[in-house]
C-alpha positions, 0 to 999 in steps of 0.5 A, a space after each residue: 387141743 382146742 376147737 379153734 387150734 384145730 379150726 386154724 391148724 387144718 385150715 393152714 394144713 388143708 389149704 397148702 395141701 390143696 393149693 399143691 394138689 390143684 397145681 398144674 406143675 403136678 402131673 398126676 390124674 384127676 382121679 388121684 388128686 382128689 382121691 388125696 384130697 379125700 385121705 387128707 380131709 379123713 386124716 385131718 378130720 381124724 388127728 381133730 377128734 383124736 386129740 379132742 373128741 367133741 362136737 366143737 373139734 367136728 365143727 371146726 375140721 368141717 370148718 378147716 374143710 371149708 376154708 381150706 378148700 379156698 386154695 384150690 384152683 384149675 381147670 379140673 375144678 369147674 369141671 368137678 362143680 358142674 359134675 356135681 350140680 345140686 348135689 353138693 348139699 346133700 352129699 355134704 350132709 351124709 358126710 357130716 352124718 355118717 361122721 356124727 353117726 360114728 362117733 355119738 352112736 355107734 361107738 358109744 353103742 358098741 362100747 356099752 354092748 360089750 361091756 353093759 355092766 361096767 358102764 353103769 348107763 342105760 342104753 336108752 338114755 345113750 341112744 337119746 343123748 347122744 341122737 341129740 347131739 349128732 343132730 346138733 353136729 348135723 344142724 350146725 354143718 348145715 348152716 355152715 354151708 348155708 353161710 359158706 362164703 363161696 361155691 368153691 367153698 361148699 
């Protein structure tokens, strides 16, 4: 799966899910609609890196994320934005980090500690690679946000 079948099936997923759960005929709480909301990013993010585990299909989920966010509306919504405030930004950033963080350190890391022999790659150039293209992943998802087109979209 390419970045940009991940990019164009999360954003058509994420924005008929979201449009369904801003919809006022839906008669379920604030707190579980975006609790839904959540478990459907995590799970689109998830099928993304299952499929093609690279920093293009991260990028491009984070980039689903931001279009299909365009297809909420509702009331509850502006409520949410002034509750957020001026932590949108970093609250987007620790995400994009401790996502990027699983996958180029911690797993590779916990692999390479249960089986160092087998691998036959030394854990310094692991840790720095790897580092590297986190913060690749990191950098980039901030100049998406920084480029967002609207505030509903970050």
């Amino acid at each position: 799966m390419t970045a940009l079948t991940t990019f164009v099936l999360g954003s058509i997923v994420l924005l008929v899910a979201f449009r369904a759960l801003t919809s006022p005929a839906l008669k379920l709480p604030s707190s579980a609609r975006i609790g839904l909301a959540v478990i459907l990013v995590v799970l689109v993010t998830s099928a993304a890196l299952w499929f093609d585990c690279s920093p293009w299909a991260l990028l491009a989920s984070a980039g689903a994320v931001l279009v299909g966010s365009t297809g909420m509306h509702g009331t509850d919504l502006a409520r949410l934005t002034d509750t957020l405030g001026c932590l949108r930004f970093p609250l987007y950033i620790l995400a994009v980090l401790t996502v990027a963080a699983l996958v180029y350190l911690f797993v590779p890391i916990t692999t390479y500690l249960t089986s160092p022999g087998e691998l036959s790659i030394h854990l310094d150039h692991l840790a720095k690679v790897n580092a590297r293209d986190a913060m690749v992943v990191v950098y980039v998802a901030a100049a998406l946000y920084a480029f967002a087109i609207s505030s509903r979209m970050r």
